[in-house]
N, C-alpha and C positions, 0 to 999 in steps of 0.2 A: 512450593514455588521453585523448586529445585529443577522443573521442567523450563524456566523462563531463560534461564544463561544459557544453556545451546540452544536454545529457539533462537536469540538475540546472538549469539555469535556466529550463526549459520543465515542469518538475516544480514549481518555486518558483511559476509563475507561476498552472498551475494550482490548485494549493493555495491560492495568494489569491482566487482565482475562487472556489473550490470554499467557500473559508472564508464569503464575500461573501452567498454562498448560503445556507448553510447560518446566516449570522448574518440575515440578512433571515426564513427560515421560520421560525426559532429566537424573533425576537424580536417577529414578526407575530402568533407563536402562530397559526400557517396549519398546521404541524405540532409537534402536541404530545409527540411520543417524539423530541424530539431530548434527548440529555442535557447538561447543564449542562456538564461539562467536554468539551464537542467539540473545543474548540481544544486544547486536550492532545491529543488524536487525533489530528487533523491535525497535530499536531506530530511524534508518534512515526510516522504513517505516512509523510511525509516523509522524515526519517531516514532510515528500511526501508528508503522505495525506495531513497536517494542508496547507500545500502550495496550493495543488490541489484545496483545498472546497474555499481558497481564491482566488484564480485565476476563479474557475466554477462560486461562489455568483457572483464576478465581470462580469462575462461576461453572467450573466442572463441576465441584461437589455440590453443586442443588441436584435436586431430584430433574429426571431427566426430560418434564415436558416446560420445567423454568428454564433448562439452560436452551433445549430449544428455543425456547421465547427469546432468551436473553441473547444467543447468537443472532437471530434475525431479526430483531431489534436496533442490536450493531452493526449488523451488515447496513442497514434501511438508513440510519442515523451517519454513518461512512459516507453512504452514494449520497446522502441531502450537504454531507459538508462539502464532497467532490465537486456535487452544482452549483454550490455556493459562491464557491473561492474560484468557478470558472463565470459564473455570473459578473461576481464584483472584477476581477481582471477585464473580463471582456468590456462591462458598461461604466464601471468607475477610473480604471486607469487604462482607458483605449487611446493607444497612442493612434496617428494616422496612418501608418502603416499597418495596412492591413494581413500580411503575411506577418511582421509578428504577434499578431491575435492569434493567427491560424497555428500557426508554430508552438503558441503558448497551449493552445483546447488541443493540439495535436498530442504533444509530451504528454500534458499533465495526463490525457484522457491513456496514451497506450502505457505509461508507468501504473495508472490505478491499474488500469488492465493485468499487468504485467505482476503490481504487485500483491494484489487482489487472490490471483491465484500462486503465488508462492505460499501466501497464507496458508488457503486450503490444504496447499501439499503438506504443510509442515504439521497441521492442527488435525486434520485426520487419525492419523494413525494414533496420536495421543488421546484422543475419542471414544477409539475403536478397542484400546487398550484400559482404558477406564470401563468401558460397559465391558470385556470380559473379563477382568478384574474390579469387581466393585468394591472391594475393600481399598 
């Protein structure tokens, strides 16, 4: 697990970047559907990942058609909580304002997006490095 601390410190960093960002268009009003609680976002997708990269390093050492399983399993299991939690915001706590619903499936949807694929970049190469070293 020695691969987890810079995956998570390189995740932490971007996440300040990404925060920096997003508080600059945010408070520019350069983009108007960012929603007001983004930093709660970035905080839970944080999290995710630091959980994800711990669960993916773990299930490097199965044999290699489990951890395929096991990655797109998590990916599938990832996009059902993403629906979820855009589900229960949109139909359990919809305020009357309808731009911050919009605002809220906007963020949340271009952070998964966003950090969705930081994953990938980070978890590749440690992949790629595993099957040509299988020791």
């Amino acid at each position: 697990m020695k691969a987890l601390k810079p995956l998570l410190i390189k995740t932490l960093i971007f996440s300040i970047v990404l925060g920096i960002i997003t508080a600059a268009l945010k408070y520019t009003d350069t983009i108007p559907l960012i929603h007001s609680k983004w930093h709660f976002m970035l905080l839970f997708y944080f999290i995710l990942a630091g959980f994800i990269f711990h669960k993916q390093l773990k299930s490097l050492h199965q044999e290699h058609r489990k951890f395929f399983f096991s990655f797109m399993t998590k990916s599938i299991l990832r996009m059902g909580l993403f629906i979820i939690v855009i589900l229960l915001y949109t139909f359990l706590l919809q305020s009357d304002d309808i731009q911050n619903t919009v605002s809220f499936i906007i963020t949340f949807t271009v952070y998964y997006l966003v950090y969705t694929t930081w994953e990938v970049i980070l978890i590749v190469p440690i992949i790629k490095n595993k099957n040509s070293n299988p020791h």
